[in-house]
C-alpha positions in Angstrom: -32.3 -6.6 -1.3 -30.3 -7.2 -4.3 -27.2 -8.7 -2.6 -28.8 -11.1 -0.7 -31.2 -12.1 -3.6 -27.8 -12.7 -5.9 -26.7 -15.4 -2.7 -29.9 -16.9 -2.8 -29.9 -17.3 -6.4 -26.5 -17.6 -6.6 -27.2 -21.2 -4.5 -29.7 -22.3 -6.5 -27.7 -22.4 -9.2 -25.0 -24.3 -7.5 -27.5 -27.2 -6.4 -28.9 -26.9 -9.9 -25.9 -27.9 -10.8 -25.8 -31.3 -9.0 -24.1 -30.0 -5.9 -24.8 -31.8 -2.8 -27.8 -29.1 -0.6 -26.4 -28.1 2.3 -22.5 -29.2 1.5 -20.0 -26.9 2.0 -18.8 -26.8 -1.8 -22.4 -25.5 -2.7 -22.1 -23.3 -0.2 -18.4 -21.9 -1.2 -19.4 -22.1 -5.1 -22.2 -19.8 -4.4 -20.6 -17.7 -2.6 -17.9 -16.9 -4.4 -20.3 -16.4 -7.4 -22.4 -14.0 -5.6 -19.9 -12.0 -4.6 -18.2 -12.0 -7.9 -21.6 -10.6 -9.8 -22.3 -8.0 -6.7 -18.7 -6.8 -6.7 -18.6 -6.5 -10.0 -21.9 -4.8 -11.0 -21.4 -2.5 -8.2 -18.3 -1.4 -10.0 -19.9 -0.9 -13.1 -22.0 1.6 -10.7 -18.9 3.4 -9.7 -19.8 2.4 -6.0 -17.3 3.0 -3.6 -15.3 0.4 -2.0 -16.8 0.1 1.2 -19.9 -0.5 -0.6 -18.6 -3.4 -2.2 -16.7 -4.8 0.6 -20.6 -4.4 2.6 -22.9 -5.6 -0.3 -20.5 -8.4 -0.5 -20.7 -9.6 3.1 -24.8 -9.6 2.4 -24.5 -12.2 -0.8 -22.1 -14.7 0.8 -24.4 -14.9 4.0 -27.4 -15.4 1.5 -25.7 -18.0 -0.2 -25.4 -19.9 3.0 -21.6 -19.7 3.8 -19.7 -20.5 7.7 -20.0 -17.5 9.2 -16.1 -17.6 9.8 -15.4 -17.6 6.0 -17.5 -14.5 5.0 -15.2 -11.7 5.4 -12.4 -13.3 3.8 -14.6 -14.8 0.7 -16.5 -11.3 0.5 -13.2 -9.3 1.0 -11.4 -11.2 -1.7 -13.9 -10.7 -4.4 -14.5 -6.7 -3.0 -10.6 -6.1 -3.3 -10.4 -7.2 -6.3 -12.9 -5.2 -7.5 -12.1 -2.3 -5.9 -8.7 -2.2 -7.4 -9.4 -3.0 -11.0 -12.5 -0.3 -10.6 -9.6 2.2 -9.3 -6.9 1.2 -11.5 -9.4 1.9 -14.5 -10.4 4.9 -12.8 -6.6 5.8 -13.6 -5.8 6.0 -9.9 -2.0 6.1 -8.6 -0.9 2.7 -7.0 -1.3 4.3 -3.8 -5.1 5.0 -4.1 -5.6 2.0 -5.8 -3.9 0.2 -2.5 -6.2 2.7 -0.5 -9.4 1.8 -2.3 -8.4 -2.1 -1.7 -7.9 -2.0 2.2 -11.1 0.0 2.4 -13.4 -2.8 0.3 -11.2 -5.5 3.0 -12.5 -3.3 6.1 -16.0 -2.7 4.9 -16.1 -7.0 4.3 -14.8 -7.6 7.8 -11.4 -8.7 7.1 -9.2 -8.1 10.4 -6.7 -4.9 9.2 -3.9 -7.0 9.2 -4.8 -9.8 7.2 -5.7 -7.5 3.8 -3.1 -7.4 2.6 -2.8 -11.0 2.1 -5.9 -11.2 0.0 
């Protein structure tokens, strides 16, 4: 499974880099890296926001982070994603909002907190 494979490695490379195993700043610094290369690679696919908002969930799990910070972590990186793959798409602000709550949903984020990432 590719997502969880780019957590996995993702935290590797984090405690190759001298952070402390099992610390929660190896576990954030991973995660945010693997969903940053699964977001983003997705959108180089043209994969739909829900798929990056899911695949996204997948690598922050594998890269070991609290359960309570994987939507938000995941939906932050899938929004982001979502809306630079829309607005390049040449999408109108409103699908590019659209395309942006979608990639929050499929990460988990409650409905009323996307708009805050």
């Amino acid at each position: 499974d590719p997502p969880a494979e780019a957590g996995r490695e993702a935290r590797q490379a984090a405690r190759g880099a001298g952070l402390a195993e099992n610390s929660a700043s190896l576990a954030n610094t991973a995660g945010r890296a693997a969903a940053w290369a699964v977001v983003h690679q997705l959108a180089h696919e043209k994969a739909s926001p829900e798929r990056m908002g899911h695949d996204a969930v997948i690598a922050v799990r594998a890269a070991g982070v609290f359960a309570e910070q994987v939507p938000r972590m995941a939906g932050a990186a899938a929004v982001r994603a979502a809306a630079e793959a829309a607005v390049s798409a040449g999408k109108s602000p409103r699908e590019v909002g659209l395309a942006a709550l979608a990639a929050a949903e499929a990460a988990g984020v409650p409905h009323d907190e996307a708009p805050a990432l």
